[in-house]
C-alpha positions in Angstrom: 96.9 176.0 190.9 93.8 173.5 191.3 90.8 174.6 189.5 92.0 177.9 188.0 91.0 179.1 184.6 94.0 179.5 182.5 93.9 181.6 179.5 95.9 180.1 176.7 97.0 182.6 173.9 98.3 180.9 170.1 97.8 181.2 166.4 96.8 179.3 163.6 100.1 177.6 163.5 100.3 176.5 167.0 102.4 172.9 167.4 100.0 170.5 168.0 102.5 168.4 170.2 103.2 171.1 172.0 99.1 172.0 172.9 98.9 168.4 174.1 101.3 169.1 176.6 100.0 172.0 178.0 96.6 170.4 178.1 97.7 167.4 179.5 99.1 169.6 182.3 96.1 171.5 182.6 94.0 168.4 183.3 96.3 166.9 185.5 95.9 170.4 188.0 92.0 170.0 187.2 92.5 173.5 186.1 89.9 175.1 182.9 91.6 176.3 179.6 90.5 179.3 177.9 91.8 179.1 174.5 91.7 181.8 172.0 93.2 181.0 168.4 94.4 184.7 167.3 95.1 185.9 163.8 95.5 189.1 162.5 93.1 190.2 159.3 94.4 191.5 156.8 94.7 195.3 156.1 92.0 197.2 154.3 93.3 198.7 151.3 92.8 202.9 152.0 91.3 203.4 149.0 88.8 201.1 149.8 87.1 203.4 152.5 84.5 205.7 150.9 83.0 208.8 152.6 79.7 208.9 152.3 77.6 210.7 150.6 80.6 211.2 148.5 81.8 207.9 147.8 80.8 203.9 148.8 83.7 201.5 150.5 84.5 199.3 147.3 86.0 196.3 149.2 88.6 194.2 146.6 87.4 190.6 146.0 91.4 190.0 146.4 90.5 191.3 150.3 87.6 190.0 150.7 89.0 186.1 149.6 92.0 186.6 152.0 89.6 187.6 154.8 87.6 184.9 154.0 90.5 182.1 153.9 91.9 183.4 157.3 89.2 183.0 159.1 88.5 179.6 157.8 92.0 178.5 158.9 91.5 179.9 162.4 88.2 177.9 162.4 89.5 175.1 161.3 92.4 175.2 164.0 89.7 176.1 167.1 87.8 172.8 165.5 90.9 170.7 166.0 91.4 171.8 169.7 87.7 171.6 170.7 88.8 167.6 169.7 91.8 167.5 171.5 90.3 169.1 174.5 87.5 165.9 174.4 90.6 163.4 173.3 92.6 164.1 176.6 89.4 165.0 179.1 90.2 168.6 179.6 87.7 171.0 181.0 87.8 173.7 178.5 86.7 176.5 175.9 87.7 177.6 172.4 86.8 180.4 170.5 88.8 182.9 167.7 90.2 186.6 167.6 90.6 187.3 164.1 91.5 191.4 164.3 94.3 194.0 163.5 96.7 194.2 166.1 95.9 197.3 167.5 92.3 196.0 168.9 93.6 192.8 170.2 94.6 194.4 173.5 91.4 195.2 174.5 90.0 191.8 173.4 92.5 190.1 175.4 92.2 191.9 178.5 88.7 191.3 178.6 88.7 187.8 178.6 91.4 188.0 180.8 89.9 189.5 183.5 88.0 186.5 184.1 91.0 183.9 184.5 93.2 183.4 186.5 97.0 184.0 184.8 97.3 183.7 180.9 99.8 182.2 178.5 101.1 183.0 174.8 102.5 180.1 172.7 105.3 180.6 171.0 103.9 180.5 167.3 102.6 184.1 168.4 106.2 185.8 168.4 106.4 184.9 165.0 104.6 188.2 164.3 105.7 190.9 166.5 102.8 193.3 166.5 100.8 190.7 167.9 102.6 189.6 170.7 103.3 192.8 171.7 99.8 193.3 171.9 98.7 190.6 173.2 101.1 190.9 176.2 100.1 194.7 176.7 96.6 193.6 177.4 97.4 191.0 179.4 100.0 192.9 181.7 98.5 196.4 181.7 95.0 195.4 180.8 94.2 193.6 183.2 94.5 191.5 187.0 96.4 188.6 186.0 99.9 187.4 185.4 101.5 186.1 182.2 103.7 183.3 182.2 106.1 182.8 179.1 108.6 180.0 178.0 106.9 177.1 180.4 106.6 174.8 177.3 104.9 171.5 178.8 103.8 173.4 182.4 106.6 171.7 184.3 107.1 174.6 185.9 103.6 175.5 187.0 102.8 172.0 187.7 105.4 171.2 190.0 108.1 174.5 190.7 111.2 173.1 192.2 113.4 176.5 192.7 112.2 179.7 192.2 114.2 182.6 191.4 112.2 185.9 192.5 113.6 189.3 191.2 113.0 191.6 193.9 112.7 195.4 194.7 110.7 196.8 196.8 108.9 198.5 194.2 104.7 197.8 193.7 104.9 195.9 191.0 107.1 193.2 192.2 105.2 192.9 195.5 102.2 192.1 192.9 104.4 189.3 191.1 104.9 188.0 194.3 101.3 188.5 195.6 100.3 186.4 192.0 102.5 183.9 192.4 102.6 182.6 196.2 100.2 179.4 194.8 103.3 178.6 192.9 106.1 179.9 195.6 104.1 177.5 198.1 104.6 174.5 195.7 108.4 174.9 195.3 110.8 173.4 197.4 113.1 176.5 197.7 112.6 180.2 197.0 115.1 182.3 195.9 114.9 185.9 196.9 117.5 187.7 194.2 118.4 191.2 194.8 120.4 192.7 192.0 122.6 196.3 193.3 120.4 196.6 196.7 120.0 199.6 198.2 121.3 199.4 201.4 119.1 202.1 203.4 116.4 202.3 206.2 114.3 204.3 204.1 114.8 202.8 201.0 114.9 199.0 200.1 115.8 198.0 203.8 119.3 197.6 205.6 119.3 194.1 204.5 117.3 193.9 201.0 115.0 191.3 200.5 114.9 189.8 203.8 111.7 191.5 204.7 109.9 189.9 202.2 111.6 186.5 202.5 109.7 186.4 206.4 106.6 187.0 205.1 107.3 184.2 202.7 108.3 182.1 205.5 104.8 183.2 207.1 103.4 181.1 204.2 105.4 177.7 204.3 107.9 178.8 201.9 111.2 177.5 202.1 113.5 180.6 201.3 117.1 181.7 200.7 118.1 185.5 200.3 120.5 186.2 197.6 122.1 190.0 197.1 123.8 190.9 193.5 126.4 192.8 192.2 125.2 193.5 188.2 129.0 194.5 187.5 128.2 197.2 185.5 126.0 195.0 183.0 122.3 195.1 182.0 119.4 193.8 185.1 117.7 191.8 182.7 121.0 189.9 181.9 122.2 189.3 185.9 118.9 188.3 186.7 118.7 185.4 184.0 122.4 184.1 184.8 121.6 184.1 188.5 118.5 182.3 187.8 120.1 180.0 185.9 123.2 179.5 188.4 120.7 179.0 191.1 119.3 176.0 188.8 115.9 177.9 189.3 113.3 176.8 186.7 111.1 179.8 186.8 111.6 183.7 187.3 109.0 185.6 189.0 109.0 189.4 188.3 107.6 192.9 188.2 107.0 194.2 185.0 107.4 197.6 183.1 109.2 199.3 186.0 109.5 202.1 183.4 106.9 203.7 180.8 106.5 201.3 177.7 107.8 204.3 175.9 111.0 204.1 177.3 111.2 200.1 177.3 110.6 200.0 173.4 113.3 202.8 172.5 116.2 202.4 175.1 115.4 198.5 176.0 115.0 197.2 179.6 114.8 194.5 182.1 110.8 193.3 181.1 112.1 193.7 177.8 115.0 191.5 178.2 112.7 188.8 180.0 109.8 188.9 177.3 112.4 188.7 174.3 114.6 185.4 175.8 112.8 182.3 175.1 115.3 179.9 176.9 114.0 180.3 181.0 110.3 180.0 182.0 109.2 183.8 183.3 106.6 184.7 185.6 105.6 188.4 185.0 103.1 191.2 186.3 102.3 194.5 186.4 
């Protein structure tokens, strides 16, 4: 991952500790952070919205204060890391997204669409709207992957097993397209199939395998791996396995279904996003 830009999500209240070691590992790959420090504004009270010629927005000094404080504090926290960036040598950018949730999509995806692959810090899930957001723009928004849970980089620094969740469906050859920088660097690949479909015309008569050669192609060292999910939730086999495998990231397709569907009725990308213990890889 030498010389990519890598766009680094957080909020206000984003561990310090936990920033140096990220940037440390960013330095170390001579890799470019993009850091945004996101916040979400408070709401504008409805009665404050005039309709001209009829009436004039009377914006609350109450408002207008807490506006006023919460962009200082995001300043305040971009100031620190402009700092830190010149403490530790990293080559890098700070600026702040102070917005309502539902814009911060668009915001993201733009700036996004000029790195490489993007990560949220943890302080973010703290405030679900927000995440959620800031992972739609990411993922649907725009070219890049996201990776979640990789607290210090270890994992896209120096990847020792990787445990791909494969189908043969697009999106998953786009995780798998995304990640080959990382699948190069690990020493073993794990190709994880979870209730193959065992046909000519459908996933292959021996799942996986196909894209395990083309791996191969590349340098990677790679094992093929077919599941039974018993009967219990994707999401759920595909963590154990990983974890049984002693993998240390997951590479995946994302949002397989409609976002509709994955927010009532739950779902594998669901699953991933919502587990904080394994390092996850996704794309759509």
């Amino acid at each position: 991952m030498k010389n990519s830009t890598i766009l680094v999500a957080i909020g206000k209240d984003a561990s310090t500790s936990n920033l140096v070691a990220k940037l440390e590992a960013i330095r170390d790959m001579s890799a470019h952070a993009v850091i945004l420090v996101i916040g979400q504004l408070p709401v504008l009270p409805y009665y404050a919205v005039g309709v001209p010629p009829y009436g004039t927005p009377d914006l609350p000094i109450e408002w207008q204060k807490e506006v006023s404080a919460h962009k200082t504090a995001l300043n305040e926290k971009a100031e620190e890391i402009k700092t830190l960036l010149q403490e530790h040598d990293v080559s890098g950018e700070v600026s702040i997204v102070a917005s309502e949730p539902t814009f911060v999509a668009d915001i993201i995806a733009r700036r996004a669409m000029i790195c490489d692959f993007a990560l949220i810090g943890d302080d973010l899930r703290k405030d679900e709207a927000m995440f959620r957001q800031i992972t739609y723009g990411i993922l649907f928004q725009s070219p890049i992957g996201l990776l979640l849970n990789d607290h210090e980089l270890k994992a896209l620094k120096n990847p020792k097993r990787v445990f791909v969740a494969w189908t043969t469906h697009l999106h998953s050859a786009r995780a798998v397209h995304q990640a080959l920088p990382l699948l190069r660097q690990a020493d073993e690949v794990v190709i994880g199939t979870v209730d193959p479909v065992m046909t000519k015309s459908c996933e292959g008569e021996d799942p996986g395998v196909d894209v395990a050669k083309w791996l191969t192609h590349h340098g990677c060292k790679v094992v093929v791996q077919q599941f039974p999910s018993g009967g219990r939730g994707i999401g759920e086999c595909i963590q154990e396995r990983a974890k049984e495998s002693g993998a240390d990231l997951i590479v995946m397709g994302s949002y397989g279904h409609s976002r509709t569907r994955q927010a009532i009725f739950g779902g594998t990308t669901r699953t991933l996003i919502e587990q904080t213990d394994q390092a996850v890889f996704l794309v759509h």
